[in-house]
VOBA-1610 file (N, C-alpha, C; in pm, whole numbers, padded with zeros to 5 digits, always signed):
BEGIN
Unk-08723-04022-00658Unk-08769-04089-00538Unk-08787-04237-00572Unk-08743-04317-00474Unk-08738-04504-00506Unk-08864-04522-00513Unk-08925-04629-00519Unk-09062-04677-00491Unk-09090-04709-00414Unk-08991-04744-00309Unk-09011-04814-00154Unk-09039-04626-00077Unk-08989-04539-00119Unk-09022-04457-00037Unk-09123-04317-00109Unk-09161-04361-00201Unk-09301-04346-00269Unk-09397-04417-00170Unk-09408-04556-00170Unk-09478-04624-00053Unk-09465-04555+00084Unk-09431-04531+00138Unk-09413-04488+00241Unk-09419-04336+00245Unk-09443-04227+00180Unk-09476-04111+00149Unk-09652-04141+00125Unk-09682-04209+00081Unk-09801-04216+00069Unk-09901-04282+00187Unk-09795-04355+00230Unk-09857-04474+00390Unk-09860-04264+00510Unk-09777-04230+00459Unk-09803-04098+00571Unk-09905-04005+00504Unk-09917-03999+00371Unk-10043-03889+00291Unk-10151-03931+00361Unk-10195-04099+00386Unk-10267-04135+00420Unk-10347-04084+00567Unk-10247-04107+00637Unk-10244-04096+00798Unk-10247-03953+00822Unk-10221-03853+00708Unk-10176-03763+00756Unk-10298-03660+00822Unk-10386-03667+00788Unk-10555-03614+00780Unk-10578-03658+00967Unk-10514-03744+01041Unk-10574-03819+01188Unk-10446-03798+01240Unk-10354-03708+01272Unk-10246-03708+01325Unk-10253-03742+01454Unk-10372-03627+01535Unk-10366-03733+01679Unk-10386-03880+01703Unk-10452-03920+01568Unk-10429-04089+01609Unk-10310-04144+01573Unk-10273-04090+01509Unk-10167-04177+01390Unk-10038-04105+01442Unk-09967-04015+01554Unk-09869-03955+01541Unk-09742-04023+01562Unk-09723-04161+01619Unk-09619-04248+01643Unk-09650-04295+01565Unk-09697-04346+01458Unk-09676-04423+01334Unk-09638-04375+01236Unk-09640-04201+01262Unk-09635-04120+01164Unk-09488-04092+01188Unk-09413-04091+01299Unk-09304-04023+01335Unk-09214-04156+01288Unk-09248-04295+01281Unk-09168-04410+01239Unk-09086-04381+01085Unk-09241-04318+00971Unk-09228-04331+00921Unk-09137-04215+00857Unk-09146-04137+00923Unk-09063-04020+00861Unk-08932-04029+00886Unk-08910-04100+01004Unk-08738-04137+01068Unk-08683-04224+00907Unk-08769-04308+00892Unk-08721-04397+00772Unk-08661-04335+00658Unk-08790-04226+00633Unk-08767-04106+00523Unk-08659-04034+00525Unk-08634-03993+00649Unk-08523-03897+00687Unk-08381-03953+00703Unk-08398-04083+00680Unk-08243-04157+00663Unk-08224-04235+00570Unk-08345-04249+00463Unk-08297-04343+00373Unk-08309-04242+00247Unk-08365-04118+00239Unk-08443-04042+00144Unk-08474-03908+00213Unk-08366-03841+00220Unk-08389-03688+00247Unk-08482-03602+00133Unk-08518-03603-00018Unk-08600-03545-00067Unk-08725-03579-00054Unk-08727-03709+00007Unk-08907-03773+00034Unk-08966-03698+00145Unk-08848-03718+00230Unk-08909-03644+00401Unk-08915-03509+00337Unk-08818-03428+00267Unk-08902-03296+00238Unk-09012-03291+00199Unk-09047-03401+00128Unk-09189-03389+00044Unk-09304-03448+00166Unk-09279-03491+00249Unk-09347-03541+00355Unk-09442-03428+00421Unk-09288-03356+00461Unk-09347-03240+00512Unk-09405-03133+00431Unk-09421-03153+00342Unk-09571-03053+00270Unk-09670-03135+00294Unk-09715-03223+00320Unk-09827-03261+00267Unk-09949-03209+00360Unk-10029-03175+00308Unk-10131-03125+00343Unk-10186-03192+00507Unk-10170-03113+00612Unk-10239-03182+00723Unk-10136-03252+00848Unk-09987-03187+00751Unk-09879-03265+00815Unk-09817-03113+00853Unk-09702-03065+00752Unk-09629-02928+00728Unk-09499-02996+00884Unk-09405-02903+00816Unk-09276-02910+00887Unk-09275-02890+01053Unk-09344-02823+01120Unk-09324-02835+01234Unk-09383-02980+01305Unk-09479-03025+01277Unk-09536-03132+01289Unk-09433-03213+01311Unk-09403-03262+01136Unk-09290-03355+01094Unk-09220-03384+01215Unk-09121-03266+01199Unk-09001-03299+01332Unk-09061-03302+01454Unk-09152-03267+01504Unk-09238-03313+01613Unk-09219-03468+01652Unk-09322-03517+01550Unk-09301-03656+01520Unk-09162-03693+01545Unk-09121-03631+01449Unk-08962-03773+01452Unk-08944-03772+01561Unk-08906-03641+01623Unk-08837-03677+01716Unk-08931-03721+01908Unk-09032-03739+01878Unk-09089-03789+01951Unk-09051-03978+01935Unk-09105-03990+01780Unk-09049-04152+01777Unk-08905-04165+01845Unk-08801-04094+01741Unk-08644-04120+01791Unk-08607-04130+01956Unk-08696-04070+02037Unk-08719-04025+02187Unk-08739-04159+02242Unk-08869-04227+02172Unk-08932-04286+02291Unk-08941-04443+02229Unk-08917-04423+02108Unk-08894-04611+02048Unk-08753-04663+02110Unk-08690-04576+02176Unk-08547-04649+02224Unk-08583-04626+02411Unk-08700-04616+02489Unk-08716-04635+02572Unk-08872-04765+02598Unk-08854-04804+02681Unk-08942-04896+02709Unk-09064-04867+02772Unk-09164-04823+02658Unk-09272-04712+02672Unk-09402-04739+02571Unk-09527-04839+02666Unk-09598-04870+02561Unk-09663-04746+02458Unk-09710-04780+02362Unk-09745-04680+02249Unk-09876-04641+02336Unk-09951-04733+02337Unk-10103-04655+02406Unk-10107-04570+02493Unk-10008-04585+02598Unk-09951-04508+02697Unk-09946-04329+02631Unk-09885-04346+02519Unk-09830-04222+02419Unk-09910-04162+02406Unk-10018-04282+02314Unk-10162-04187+02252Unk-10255-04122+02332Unk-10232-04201+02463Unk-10314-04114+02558Unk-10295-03978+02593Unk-10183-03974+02571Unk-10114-03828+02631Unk-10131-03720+02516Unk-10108-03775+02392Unk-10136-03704+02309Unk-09982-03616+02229Unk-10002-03601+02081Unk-09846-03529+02037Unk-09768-03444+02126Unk-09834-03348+02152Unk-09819-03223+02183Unk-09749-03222+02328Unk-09820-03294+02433Unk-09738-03373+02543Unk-09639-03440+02519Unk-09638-03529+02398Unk-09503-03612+02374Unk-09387-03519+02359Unk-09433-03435+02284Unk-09353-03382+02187Unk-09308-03266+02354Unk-09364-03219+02415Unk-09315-03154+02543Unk-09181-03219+02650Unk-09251-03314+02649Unk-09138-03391+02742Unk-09063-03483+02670Unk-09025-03515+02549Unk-08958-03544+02451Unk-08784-03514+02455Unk-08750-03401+02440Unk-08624-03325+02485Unk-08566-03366+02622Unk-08641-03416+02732Unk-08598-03437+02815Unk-08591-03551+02889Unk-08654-03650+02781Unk-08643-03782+02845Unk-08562-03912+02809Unk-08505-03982+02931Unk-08411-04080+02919Unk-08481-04166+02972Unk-08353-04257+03031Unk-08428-04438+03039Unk-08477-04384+03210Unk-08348-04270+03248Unk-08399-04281+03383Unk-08497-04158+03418Unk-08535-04067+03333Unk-08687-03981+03386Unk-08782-03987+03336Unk-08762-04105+03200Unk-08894-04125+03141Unk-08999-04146+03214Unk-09017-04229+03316Unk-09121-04249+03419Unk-09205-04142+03455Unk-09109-04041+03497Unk-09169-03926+03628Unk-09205-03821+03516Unk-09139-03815+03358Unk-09211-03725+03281Unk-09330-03765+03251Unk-09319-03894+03224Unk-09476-03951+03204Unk-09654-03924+03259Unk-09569-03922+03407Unk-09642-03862+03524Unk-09643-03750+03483Unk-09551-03610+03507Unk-09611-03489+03497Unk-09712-03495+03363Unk-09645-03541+03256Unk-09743-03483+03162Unk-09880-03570+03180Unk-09898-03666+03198Unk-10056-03776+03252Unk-10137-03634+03339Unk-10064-03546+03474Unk-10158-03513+03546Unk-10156-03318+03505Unk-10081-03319+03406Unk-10040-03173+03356Unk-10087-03133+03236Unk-10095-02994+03191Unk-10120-02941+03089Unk-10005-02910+03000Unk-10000-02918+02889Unk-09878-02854+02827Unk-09789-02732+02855Unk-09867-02645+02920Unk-09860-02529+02978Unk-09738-02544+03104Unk-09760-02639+03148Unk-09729-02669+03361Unk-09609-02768+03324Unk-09618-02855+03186Unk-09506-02906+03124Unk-09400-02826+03119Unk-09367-02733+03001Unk-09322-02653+02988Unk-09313-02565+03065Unk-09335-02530+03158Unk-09292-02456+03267Unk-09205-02519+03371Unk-09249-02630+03399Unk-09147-02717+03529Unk-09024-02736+03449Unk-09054-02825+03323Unk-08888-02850+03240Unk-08798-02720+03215Unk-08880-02616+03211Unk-08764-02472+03224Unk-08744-02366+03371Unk-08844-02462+03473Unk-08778-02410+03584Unk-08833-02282+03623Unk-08919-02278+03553Unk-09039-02155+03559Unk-09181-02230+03647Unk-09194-02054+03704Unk-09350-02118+03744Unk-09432-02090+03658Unk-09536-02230+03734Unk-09702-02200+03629Unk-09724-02112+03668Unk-09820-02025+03604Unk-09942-01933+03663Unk-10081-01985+03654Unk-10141-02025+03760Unk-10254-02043+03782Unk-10363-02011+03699Unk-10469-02089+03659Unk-10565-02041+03515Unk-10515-01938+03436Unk-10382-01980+03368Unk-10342-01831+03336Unk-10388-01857+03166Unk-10391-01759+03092Unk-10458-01727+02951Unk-10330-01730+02822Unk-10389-01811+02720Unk-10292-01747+02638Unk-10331-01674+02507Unk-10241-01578+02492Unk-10267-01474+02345Unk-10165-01523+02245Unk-10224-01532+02142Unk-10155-01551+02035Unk-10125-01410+01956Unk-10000-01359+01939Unk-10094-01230+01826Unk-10000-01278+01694Unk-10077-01201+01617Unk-10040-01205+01474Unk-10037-01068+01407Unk-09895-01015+01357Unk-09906-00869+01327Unk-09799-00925+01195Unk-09832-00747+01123Unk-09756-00768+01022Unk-09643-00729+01019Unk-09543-00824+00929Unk-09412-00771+00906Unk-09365-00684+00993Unk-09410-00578+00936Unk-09307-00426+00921Unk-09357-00387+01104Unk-09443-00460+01137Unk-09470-00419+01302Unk-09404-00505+01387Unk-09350-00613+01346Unk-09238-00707+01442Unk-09150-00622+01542Unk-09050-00547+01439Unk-08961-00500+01534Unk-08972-00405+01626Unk-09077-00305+01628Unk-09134-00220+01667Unk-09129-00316+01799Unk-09225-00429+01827Unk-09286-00500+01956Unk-09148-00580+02001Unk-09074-00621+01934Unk-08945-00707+01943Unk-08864-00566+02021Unk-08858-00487+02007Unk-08786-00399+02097Unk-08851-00332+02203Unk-09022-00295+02204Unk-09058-00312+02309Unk-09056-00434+02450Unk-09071-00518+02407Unk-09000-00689+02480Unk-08896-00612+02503Unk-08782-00650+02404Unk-08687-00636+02492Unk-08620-00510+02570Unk-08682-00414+02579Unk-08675-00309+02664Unk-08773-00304+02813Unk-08852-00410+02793Unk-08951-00506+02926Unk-08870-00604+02920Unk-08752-00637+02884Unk-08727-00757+02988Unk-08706-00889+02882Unk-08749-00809+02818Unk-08758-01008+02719Unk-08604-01026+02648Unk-08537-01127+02575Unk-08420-01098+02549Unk-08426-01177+02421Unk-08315-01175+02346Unk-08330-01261+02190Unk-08292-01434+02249Unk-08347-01465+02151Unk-08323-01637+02143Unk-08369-01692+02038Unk-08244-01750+01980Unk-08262-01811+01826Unk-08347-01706+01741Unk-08451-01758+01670Unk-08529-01662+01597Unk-08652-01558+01683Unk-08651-01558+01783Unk-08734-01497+01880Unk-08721-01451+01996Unk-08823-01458+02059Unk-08790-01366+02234Unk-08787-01518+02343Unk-08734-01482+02426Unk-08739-01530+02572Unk-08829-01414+02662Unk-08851-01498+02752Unk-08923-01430+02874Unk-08999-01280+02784Unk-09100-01326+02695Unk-09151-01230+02676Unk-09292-01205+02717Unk-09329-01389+02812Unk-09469-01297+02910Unk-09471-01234+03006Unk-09354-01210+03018Unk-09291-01143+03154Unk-09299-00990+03110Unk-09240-01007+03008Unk-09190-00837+02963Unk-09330-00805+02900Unk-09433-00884+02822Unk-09574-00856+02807Unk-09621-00783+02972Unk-09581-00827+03049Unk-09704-00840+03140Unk-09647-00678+03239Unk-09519-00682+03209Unk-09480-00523+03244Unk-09486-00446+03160Unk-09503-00455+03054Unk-09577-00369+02969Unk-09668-00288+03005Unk-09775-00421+03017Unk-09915-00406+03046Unk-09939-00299+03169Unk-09879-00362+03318Unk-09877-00268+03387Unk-09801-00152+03415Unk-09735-00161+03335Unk-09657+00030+03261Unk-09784+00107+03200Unk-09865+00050+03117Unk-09931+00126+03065Unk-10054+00129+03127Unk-10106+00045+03223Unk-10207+00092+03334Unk-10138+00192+03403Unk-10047+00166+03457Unk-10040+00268+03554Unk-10030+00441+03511Unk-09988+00442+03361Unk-10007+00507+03315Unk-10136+00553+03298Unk-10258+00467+03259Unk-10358+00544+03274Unk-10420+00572+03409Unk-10393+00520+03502Unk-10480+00531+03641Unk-10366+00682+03736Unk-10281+00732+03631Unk-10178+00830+03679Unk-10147+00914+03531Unk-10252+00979+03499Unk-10171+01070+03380Unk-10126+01178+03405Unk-10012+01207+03351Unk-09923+01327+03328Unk-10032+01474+03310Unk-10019+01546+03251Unk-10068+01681+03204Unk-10134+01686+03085Unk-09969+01623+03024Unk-10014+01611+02886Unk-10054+01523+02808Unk-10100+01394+02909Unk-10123+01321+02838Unk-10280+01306+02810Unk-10306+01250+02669Unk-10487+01261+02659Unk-10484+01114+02672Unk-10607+01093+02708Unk-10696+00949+02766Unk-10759+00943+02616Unk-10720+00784+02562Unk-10787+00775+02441Unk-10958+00749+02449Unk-10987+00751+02575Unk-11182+00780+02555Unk-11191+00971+02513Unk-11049+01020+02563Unk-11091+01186+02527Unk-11108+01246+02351Unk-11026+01187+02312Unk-11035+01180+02161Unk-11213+01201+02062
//
């Protein structure tokens, strides 16, 4: 690694701890990394407080919006996570009106209008976390509700969650013969 991008691996170690403050300064610096020094930007993205999804977050939020005419404060207000939402989809001519949705929107209502989906109203989100060997098990429940593959994961799988869900109510508010009610147990 040069010393100029030693400096600059370390100008981001620094920053890296305040990302919501620092995330366009942070995304400058990694663009630099990522074209002058591909083993630095790998090392970038370990650093504690940063990690790879971040990273490219960043960049490509900078690469997005340093080539449109878009004050920074404007940015910070909105916050990464907004940037990084309407990011993919903005040019010289919708930068404006993304600006707007995301100013009066949630990340949620973001991502839903840019894919043409509706919001759902105070709607909730679940995260789950299962192991391994139980992925595919639920990956084929999805997609037997509806959900379908995409890249490394599901599409439309709150959809196919949510018929799930009421498959298996209705199942309990209608049991079979044989079926036992797990309060019977």
């Amino acid at each position: 690694m040069n010393p100029k991008s030693k400096q600059v691996l370390a100008a981001i170690a620094e920053r890296a701890a305040e990302t919501d403050e620092t995330f366009l300064e942070i995304g400058r610096l990694l663009r630099r990394l990522q074209a002058t020094d591909p083993p630095a930007f790998k090392a970038a993205r370990a650093l504690p407080g940063l990690g790879s999804r971040r990273a490219y977050y960043f960049t490509a939020i900078s690469r997005t919006f340093d080539g449109l005419a878009v004050p920074d404060e404007r940015l910070m207000r909105l916050g990464w996570t907004k940037c990084g939402a309407i990011a993919p989809f903005a040019t010289a001519d919708t930068v404006h009106a993304l600006l707007e949705l995301a100013e009066s929107s949630t990340v949620y209502e973001i991502e839903a209008q840019t894919r043409d989906m509706p919001a759902i109203a105070n709607a909730r989100c679940v995260i789950l976390r299962m192991h391994p060997e139980d992925y595919p098990t639920f990956e084929k429940l999805m997609i037997a509700y509806g959900a379908t593959l995409s890249g490394n994961g599901l599409a439309h799988k709150d959809a196919a969650f949510a018929r799930m869900l009421q498959d298996l109510a209705d199942d309990e508010e209608n049991p079979s013969d044989g079926d036992v009610d797990a309060g019977d147990e």
